[in-house]
Backbone as JSON Lines, residues from 0, in Angstrom:
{"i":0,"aa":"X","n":[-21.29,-284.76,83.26],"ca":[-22.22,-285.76,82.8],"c":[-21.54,-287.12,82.86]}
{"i":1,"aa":"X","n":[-22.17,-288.01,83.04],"ca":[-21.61,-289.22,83.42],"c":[-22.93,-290.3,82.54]}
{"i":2,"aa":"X","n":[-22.05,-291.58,82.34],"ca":[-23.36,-292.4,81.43],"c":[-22.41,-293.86,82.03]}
{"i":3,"aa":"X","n":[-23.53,-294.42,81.73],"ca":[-23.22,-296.6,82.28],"c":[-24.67,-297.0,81.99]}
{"i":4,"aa":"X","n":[-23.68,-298.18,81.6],"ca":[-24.66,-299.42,81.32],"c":[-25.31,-300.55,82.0]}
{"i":5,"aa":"X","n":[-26.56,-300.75,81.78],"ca":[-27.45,-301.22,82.65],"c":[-28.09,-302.46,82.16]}
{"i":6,"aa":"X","n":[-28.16,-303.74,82.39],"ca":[-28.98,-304.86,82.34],"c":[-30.03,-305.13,82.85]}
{"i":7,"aa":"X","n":[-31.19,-305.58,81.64],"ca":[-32.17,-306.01,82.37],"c":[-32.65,-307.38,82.52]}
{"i":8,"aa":"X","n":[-32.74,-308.19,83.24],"ca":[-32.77,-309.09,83.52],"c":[-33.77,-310.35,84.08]}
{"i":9,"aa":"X","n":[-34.15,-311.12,83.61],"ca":[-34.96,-312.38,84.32],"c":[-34.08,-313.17,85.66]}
{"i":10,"aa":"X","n":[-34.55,-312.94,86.64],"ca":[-33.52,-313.48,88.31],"c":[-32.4,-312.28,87.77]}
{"i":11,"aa":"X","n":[-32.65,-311.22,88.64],"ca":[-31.5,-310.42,89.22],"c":[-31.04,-310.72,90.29]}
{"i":12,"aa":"X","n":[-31.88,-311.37,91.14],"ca":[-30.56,-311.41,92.17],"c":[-29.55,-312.58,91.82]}
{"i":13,"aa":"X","n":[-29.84,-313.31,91.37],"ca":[-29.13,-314.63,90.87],"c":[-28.22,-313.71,89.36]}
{"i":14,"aa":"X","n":[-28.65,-312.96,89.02],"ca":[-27.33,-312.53,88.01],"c":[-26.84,-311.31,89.11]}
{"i":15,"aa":"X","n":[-26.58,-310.86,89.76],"ca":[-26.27,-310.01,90.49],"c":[-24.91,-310.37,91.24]}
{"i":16,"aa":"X","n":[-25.59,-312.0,92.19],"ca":[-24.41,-312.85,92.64],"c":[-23.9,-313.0,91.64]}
{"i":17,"aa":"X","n":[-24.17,-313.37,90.64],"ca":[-23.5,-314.42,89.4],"c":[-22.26,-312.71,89.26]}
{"i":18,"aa":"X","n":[-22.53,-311.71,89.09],"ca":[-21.41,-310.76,88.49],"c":[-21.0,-310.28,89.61]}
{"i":19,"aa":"X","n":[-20.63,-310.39,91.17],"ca":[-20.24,-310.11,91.9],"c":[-19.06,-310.87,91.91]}
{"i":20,"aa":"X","n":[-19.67,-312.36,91.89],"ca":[-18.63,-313.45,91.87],"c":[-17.42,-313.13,90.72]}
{"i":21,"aa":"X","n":[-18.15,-313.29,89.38],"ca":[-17.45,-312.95,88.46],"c":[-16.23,-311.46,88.25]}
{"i":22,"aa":"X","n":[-17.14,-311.27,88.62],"ca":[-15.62,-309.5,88.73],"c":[-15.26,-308.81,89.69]}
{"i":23,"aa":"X","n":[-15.75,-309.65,90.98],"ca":[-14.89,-309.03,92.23],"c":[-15.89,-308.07,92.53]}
{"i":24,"aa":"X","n":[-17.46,-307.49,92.58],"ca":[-17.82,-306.59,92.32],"c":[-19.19,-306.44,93.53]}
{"i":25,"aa":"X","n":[-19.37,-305.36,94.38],"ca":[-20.15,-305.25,95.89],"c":[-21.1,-304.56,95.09]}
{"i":26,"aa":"X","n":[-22.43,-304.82,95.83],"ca":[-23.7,-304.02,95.89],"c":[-23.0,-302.7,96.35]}
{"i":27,"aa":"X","n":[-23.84,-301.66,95.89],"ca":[-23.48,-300.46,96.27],"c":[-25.58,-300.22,97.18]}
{"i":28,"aa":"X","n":[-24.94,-300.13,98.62],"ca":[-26.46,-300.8,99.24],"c":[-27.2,-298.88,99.26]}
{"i":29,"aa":"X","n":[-26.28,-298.24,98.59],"ca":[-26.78,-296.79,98.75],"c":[-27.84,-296.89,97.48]}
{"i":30,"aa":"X","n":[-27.75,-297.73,96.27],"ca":[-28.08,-297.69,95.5],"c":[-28.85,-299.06,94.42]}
{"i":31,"aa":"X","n":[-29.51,-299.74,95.65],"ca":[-30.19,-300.87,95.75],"c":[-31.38,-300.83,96.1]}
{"i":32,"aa":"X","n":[-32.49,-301.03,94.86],"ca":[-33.88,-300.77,95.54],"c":[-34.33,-302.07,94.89]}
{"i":33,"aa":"X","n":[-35.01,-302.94,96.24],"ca":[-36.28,-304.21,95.8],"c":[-37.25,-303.76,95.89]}
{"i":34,"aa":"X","n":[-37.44,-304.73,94.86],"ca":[-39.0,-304.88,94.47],"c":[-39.87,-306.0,95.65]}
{"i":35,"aa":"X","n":[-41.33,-305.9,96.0],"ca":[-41.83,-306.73,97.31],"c":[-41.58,-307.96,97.17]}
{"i":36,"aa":"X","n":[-40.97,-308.55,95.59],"ca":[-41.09,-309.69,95.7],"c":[-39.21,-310.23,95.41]}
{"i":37,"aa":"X","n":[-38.8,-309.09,95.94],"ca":[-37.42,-308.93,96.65],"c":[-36.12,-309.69,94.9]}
{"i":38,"aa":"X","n":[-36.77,-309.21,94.36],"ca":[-36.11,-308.87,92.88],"c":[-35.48,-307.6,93.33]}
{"i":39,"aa":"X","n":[-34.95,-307.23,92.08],"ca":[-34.12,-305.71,92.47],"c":[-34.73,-304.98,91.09]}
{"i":40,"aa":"X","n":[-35.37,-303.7,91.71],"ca":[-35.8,-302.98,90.67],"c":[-34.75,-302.32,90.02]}
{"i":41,"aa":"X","n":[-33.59,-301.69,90.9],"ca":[-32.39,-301.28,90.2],"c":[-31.19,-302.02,91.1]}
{"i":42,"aa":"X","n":[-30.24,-302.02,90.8],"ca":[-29.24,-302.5,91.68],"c":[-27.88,-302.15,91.11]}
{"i":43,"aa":"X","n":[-27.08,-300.73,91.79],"ca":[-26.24,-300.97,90.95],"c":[-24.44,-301.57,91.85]}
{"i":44,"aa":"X","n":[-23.62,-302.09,91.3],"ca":[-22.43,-302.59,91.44],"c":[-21.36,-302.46,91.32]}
{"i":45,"aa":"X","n":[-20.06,-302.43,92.11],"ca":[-19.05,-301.76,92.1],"c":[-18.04,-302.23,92.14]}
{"i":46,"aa":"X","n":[-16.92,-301.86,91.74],"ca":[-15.65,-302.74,91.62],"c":[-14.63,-301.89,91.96]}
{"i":47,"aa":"X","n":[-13.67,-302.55,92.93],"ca":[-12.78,-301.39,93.15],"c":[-13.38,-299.75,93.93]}
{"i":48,"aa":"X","n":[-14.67,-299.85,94.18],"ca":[-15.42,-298.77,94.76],"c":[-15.77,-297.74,93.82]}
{"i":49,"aa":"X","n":[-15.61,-298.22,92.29],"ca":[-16.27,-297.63,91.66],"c":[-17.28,-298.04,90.79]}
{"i":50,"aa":"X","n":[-18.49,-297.45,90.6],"ca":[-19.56,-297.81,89.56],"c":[-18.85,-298.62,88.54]}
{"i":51,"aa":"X","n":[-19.82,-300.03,87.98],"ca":[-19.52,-300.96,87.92],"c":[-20.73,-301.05,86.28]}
{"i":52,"aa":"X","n":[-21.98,-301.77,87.05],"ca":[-22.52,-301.95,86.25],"c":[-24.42,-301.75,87.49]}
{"i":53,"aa":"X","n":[-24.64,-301.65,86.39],"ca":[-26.28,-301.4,87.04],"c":[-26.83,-302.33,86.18]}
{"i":54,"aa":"X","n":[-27.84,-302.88,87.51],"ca":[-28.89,-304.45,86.93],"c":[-30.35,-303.9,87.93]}
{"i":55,"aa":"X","n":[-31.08,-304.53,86.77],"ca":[-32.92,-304.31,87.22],"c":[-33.63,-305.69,87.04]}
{"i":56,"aa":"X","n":[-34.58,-306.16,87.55],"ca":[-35.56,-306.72,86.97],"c":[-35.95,-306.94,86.16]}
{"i":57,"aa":"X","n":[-36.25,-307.5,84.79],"ca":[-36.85,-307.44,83.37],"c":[-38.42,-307.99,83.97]}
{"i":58,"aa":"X","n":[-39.23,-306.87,83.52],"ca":[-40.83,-306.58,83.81],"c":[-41.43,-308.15,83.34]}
{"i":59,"aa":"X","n":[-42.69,-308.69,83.41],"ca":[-43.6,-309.19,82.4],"c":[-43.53,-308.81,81.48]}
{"i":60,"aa":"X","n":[-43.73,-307.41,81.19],"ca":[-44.37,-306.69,79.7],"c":[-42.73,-307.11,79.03]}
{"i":61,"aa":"X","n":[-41.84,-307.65,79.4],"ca":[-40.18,-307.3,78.46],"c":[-40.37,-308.68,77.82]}
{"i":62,"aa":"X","n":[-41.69,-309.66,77.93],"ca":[-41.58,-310.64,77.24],"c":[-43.0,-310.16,76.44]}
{"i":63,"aa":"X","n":[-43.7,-309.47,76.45],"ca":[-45.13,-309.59,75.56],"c":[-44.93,-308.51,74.52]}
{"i":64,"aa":"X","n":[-45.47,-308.36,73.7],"ca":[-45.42,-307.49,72.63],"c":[-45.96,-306.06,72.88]}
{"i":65,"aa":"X","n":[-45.38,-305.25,72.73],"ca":[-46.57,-304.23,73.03],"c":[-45.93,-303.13,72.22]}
{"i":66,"aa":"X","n":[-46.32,-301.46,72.84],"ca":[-46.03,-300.63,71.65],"c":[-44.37,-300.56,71.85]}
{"i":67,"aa":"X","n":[-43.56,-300.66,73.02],"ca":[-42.08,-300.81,72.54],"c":[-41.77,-302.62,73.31]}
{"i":68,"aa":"X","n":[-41.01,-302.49,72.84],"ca":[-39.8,-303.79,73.39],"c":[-38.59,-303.49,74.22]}
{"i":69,"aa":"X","n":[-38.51,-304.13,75.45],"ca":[-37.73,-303.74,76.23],"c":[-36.26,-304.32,75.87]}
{"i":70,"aa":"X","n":[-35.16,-303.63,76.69],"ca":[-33.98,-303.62,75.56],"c":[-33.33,-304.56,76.86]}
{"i":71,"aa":"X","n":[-32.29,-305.55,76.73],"ca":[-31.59,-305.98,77.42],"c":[-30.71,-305.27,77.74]}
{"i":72,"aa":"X","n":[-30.45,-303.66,77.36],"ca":[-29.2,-303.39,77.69],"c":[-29.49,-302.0,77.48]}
{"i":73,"aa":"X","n":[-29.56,-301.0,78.94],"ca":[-29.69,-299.85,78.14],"c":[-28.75,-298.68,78.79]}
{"i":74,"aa":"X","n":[-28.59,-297.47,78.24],"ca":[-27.63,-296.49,79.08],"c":[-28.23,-295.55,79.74]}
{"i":75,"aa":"X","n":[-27.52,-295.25,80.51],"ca":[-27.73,-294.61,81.52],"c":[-27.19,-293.13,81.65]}
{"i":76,"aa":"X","n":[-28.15,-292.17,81.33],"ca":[-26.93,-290.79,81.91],"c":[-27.13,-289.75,82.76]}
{"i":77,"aa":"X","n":[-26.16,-289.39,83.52],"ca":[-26.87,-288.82,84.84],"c":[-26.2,-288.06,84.88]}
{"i":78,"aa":"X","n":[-26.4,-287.53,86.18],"ca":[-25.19,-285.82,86.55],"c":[-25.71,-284.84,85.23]}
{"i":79,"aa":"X","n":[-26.78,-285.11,84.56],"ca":[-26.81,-283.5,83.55],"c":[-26.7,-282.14,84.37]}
{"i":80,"aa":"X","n":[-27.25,-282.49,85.55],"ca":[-26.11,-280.8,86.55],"c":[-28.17,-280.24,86.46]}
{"i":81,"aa":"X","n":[-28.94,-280.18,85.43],"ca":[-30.29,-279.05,85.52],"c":[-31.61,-280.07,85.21]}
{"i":82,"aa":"X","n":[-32.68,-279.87,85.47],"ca":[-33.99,-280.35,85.16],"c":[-33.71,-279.9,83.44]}
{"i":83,"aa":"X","n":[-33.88,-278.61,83.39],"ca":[-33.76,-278.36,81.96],"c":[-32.98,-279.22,80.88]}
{"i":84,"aa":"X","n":[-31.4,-279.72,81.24],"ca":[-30.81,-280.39,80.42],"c":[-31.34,-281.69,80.06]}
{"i":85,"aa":"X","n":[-32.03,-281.99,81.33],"ca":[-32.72,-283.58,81.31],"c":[-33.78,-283.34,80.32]}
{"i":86,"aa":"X","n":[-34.75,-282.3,80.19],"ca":[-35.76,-282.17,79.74],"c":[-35.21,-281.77,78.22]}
{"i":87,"aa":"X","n":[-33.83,-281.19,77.99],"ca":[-33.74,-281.08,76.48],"c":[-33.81,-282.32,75.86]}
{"i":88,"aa":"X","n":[-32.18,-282.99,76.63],"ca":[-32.52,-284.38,76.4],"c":[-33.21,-284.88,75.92]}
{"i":89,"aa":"X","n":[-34.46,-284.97,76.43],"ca":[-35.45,-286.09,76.54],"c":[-36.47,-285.38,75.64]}
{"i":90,"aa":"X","n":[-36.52,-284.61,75.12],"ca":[-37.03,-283.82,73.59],"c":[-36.38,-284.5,72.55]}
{"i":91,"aa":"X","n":[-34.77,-284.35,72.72],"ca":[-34.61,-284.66,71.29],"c":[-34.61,-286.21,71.24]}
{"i":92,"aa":"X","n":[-34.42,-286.77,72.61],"ca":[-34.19,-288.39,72.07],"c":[-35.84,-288.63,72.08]}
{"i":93,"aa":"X","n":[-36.38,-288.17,72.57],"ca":[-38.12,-288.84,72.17],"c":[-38.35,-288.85,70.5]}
{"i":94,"aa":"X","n":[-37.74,-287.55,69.71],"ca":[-38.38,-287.68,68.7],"c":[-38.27,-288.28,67.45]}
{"i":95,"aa":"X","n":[-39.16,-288.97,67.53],"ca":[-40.25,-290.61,66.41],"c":[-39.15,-291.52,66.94]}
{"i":96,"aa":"X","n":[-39.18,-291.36,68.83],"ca":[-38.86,-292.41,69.18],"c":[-40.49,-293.14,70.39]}
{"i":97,"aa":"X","n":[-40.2,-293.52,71.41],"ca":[-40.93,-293.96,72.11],"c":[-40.95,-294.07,73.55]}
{"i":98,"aa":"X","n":[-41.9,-292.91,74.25],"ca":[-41.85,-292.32,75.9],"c":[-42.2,-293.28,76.27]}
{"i":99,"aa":"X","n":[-41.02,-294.0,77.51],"ca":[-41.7,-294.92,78.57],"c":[-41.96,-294.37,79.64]}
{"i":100,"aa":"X","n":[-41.52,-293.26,80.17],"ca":[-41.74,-292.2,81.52],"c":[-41.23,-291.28,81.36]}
{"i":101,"aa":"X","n":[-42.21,-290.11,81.11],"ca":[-41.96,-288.2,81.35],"c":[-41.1,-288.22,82.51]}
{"i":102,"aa":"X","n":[-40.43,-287.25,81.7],"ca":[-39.88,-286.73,82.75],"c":[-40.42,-286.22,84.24]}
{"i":103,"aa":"X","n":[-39.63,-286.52,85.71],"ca":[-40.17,-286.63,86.68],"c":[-39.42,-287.28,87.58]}
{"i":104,"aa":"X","n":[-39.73,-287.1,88.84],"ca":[-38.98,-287.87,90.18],"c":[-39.28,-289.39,89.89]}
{"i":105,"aa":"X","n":[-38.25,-290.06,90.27],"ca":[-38.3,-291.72,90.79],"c":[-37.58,-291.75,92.07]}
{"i":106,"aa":"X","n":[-37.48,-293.17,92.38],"ca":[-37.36,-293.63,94.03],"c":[-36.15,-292.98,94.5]}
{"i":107,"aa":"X","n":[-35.06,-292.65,93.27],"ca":[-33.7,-291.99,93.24],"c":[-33.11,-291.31,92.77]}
{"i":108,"aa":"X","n":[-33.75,-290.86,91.97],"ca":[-33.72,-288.83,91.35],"c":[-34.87,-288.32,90.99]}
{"i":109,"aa":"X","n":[-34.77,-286.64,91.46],"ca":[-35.09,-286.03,91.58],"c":[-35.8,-285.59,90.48]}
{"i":110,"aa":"X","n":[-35.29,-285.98,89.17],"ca":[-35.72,-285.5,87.91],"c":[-35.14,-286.13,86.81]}
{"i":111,"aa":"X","n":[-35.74,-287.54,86.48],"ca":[-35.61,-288.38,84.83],"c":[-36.35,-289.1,84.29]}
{"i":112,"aa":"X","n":[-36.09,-289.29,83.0],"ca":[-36.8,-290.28,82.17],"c":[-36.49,-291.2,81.33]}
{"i":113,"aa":"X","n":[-37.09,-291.92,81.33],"ca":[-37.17,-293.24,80.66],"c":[-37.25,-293.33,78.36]}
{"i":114,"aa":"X","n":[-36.74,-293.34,77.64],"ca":[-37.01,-293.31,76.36],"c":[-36.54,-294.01,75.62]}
{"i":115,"aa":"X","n":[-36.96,-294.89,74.37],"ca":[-36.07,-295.24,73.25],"c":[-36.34,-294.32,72.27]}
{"i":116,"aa":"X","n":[-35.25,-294.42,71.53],"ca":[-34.88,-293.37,70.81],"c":[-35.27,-293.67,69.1]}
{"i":117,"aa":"X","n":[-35.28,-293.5,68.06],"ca":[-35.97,-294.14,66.62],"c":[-34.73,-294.76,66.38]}
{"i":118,"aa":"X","n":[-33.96,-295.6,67.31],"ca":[-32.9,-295.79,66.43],"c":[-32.82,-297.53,67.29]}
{"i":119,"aa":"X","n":[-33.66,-297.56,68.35],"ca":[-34.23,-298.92,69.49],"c":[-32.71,-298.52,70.12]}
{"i":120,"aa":"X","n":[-32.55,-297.44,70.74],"ca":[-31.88,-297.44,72.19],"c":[-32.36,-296.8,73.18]}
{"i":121,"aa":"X","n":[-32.33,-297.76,74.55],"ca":[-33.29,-297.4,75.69],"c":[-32.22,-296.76,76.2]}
{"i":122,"aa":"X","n":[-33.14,-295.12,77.03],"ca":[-32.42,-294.26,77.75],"c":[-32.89,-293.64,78.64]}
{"i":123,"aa":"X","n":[-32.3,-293.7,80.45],"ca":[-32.34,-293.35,81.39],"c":[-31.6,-292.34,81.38]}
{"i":124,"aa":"X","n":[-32.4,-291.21,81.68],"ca":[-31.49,-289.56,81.9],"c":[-32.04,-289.04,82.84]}
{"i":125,"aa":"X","n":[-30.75,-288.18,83.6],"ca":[-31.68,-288.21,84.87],"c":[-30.45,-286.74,85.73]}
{"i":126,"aa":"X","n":[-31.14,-285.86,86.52],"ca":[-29.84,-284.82,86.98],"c":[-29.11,-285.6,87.85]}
């Protein structure tokens, strides 16, 4: 199991350069997806050729009120190895917390989800 931290951001690509510059640190282009309006929905970054830091887009909705609030900063954990572990996971951190995406495929795994937890920490889990 493996976990990192992720920023979300208003101008990613402009904080993207901005922490490349700053820590010596390359797109990892295996693991770079834009958005059409060529933002970066995820983007993550590497230093030394290893995972670095991961940066996204911060939505519209991360400025309006709604039933959660998006977190500037959230973790990330991956490699759980089974669908099942993801899916325990994401049982216990859902509960009297708040589902942003069931579990399920995205653009780059096979099987995760999106949650804050009752405690306001946002969590990407994913095999």
């Amino acid at each position: 199991m493996k976990i990192d931290s992720q920023a979300y951001v208003k101008g990613s690509v402009e904080a993207i350069a901005m922490y490349c510059r700053a820590f010596g640190a390359t797109i990892d282009e295996e693991y770079a997806f834009k958005a059409p309006d060529g933002s970066y929905i995820h983007c993550e970054l590497k230093v030394d050729g290893k995972h670095f830091l991961s940066v996204s887009e911060a939505g519209d909705n991360c400025e309006k009120e709604t039933v959660y609030q998006w977190r500037t900063m959230a973790f990330n954990v991956y490699d759980l190895g089974s669908e099942e572990a993801v899916r325990n996971a994401f049982a216990i951190l859902s509960e009297g917390g708040t589902v942003i995406d069931e579990v399920g495929p995205c653009d780059w795994n096979e099987c995760c989800a999106n949650v804050i937890d009752k405690f306001g920490v946002f969590w990407w889990i994913a095999i």
